[in-house]
Legacy VTK file of the C-alpha trace (Angstrom):
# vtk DataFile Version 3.0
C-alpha trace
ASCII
DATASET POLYDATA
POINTS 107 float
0.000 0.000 0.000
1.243 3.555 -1.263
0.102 6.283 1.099
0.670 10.094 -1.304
0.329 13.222 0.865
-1.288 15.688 -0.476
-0.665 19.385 0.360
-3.036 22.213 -0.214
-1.585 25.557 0.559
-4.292 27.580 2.619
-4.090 31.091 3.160
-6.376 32.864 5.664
-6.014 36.817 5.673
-7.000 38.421 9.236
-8.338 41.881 9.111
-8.981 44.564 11.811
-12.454 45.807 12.458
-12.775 49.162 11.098
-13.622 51.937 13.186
-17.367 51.823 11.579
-17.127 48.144 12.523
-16.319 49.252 15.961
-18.613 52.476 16.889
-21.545 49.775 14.901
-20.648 46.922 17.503
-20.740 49.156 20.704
-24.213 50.825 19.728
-25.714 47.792 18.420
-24.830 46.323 22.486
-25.686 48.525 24.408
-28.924 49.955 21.886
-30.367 46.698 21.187
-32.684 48.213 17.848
-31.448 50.991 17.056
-32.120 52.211 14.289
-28.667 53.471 13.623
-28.385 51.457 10.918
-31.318 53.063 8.683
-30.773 55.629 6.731
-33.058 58.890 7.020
-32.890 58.557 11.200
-31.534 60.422 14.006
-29.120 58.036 14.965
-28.263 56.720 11.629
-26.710 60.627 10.950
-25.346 60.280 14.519
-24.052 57.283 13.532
-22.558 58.361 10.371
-20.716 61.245 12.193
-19.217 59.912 14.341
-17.270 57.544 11.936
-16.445 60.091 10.057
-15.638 62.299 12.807
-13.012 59.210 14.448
-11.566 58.379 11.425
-9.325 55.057 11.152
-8.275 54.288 14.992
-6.631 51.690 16.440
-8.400 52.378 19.989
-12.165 53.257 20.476
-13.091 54.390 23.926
-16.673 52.608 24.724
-17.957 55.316 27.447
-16.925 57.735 24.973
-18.789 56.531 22.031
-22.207 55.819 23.833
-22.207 59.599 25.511
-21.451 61.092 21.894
-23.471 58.444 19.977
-26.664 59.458 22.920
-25.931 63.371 22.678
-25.572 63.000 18.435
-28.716 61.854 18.860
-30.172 64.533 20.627
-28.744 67.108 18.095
-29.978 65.525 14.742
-33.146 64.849 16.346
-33.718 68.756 17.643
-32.552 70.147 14.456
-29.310 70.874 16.540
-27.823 72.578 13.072
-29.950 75.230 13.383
-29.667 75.803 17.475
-28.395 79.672 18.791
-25.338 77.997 20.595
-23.876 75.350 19.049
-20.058 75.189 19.407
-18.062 72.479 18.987
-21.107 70.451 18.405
-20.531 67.482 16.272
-16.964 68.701 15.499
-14.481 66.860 18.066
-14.468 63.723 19.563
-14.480 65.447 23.100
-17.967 65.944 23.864
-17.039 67.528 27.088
-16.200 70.463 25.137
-19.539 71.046 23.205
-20.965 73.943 24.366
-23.383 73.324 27.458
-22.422 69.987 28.608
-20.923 69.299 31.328
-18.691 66.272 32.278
-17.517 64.834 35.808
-13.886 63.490 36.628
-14.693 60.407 34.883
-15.601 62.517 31.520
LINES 1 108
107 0 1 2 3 4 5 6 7 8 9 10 11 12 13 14 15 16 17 18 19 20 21 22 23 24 25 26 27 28 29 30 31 32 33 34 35 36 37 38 39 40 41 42 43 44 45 46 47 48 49 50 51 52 53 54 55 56 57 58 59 60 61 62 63 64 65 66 67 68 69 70 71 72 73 74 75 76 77 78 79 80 81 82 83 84 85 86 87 88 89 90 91 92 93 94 95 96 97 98 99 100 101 102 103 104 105 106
């Protein structure tokens, strides 16, 4: 008996999650249906910016994301482009700096 070995080369390619990936896995946890996901929605354009707003990054801070994903929210859904005071709003990942919120020791 004549045993042949045969070899087939296998190549498996491991990819990051990207930060969409990410900001989509903590909301989707913690906001069991939310409709972040559906276009024409509140939190779908809070969704949307804050993956544009983070970019590619290596680290995503949960606590972070849910507080800006919660107060995105808030915005799109009061119109929050066309509010009297509106700095920093949607324009930096530290939401402790948007203008009338205020954040303990912990952020």
């Amino acid at each position: 008996i004549t045993l042949a070995a045969i070899i087939i080369p296998v190549s498996v390619i491991l990819t990051r999650p990207t930060t969409a990936e990410k900001i989509n896995y903590i909301i989707a946890e913690k906001f069991p249906g939310s409709k972040h996901e559906k276009r024409n929605t509140p939190q779908y354009d809070a969704f949307n910016s804050l993956t544009n707003t983070y970019g590619e990054r290596e680290i995503i801070n949960d606590r972070k994301i849910l507080s800006q994903y919660g107060l995105s929210v808030l915005y799109f859904n009061t119109n929050g482009n066309t509010w009297t005071k509106q700095i920093d709003w949607m324009n930096t990942t530290d939401e402790c700096s948007w203008y009338g919120v205020t954040c303990g020791s912990t952020g």
